[in-house]
C-alpha positions in Angstrom: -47.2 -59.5 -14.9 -50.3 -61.2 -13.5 -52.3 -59.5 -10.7 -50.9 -61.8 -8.0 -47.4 -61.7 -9.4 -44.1 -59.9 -7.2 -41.4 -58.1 -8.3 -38.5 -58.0 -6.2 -35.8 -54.7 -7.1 -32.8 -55.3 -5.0 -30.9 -51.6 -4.9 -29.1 -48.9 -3.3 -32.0 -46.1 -2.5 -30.2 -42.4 -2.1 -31.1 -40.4 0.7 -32.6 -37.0 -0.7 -30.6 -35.1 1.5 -26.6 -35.7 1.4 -26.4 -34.7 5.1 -28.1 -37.7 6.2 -27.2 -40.0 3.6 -24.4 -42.6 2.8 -21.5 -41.3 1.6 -20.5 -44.1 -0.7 -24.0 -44.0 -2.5 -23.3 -40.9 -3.6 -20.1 -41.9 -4.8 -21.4 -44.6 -6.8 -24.2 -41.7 -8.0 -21.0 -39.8 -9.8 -19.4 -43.0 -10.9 -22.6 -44.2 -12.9 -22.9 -40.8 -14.5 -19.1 -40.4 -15.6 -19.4 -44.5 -17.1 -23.0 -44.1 -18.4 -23.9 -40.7 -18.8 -27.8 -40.8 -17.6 -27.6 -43.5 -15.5 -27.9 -43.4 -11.8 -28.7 -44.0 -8.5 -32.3 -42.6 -7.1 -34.0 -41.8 -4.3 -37.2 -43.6 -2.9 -39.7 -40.7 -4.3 -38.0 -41.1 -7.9 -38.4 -44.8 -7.9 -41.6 -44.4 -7.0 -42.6 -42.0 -10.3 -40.7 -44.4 -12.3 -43.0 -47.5 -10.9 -46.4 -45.3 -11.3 -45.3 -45.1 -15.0 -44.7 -48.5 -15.5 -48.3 -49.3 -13.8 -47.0 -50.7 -10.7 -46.8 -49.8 -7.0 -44.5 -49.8 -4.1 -45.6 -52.7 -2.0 -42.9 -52.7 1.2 -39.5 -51.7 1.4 -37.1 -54.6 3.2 -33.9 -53.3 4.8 -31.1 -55.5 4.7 -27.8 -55.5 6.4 -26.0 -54.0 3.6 -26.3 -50.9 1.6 -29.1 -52.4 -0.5 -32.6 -52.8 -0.2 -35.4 -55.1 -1.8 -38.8 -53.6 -2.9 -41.0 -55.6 -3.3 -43.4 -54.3 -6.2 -47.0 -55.0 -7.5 -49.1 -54.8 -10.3 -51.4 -51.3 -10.1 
């Protein structure tokens, strides 16, 4: 990626705590791991680590009307 370039990650982001979060994410947490075995969904503070290890940074978060969101990533 080039300094000025954008990376836009359109997913589910889990709630750390299950009291406040969406059910069905949480669902669909237990469904990736049963199909996939390590694969799941992840919380803002773990897609943050895993962006800091790839050398790039949380930029904004964009809320959408559906269960998804849209980082928006950059270079670091």
């Amino acid at each position: 990626m080039t300094r000025s370039a954008r990376l836009l990650i359109v997913e589910q982001i889990l709630e750390p705590d299950p009291a406040i979060g969406r059910p069905s994410g949480y669902l669909i947490d237990t469904q990736m791991m049963a199909m996939f075995g390590t694969a799941r969904e992840r919380t803002g503070a773990e897609f943050e680590k895993l962006l800091q290890g790839s050398g790039l940074g949380l930029e904004r978060v964009i809320e959408t009307t559906s269960p998804v969101l849209v980082m928006e990533v950059v270079p670091i």
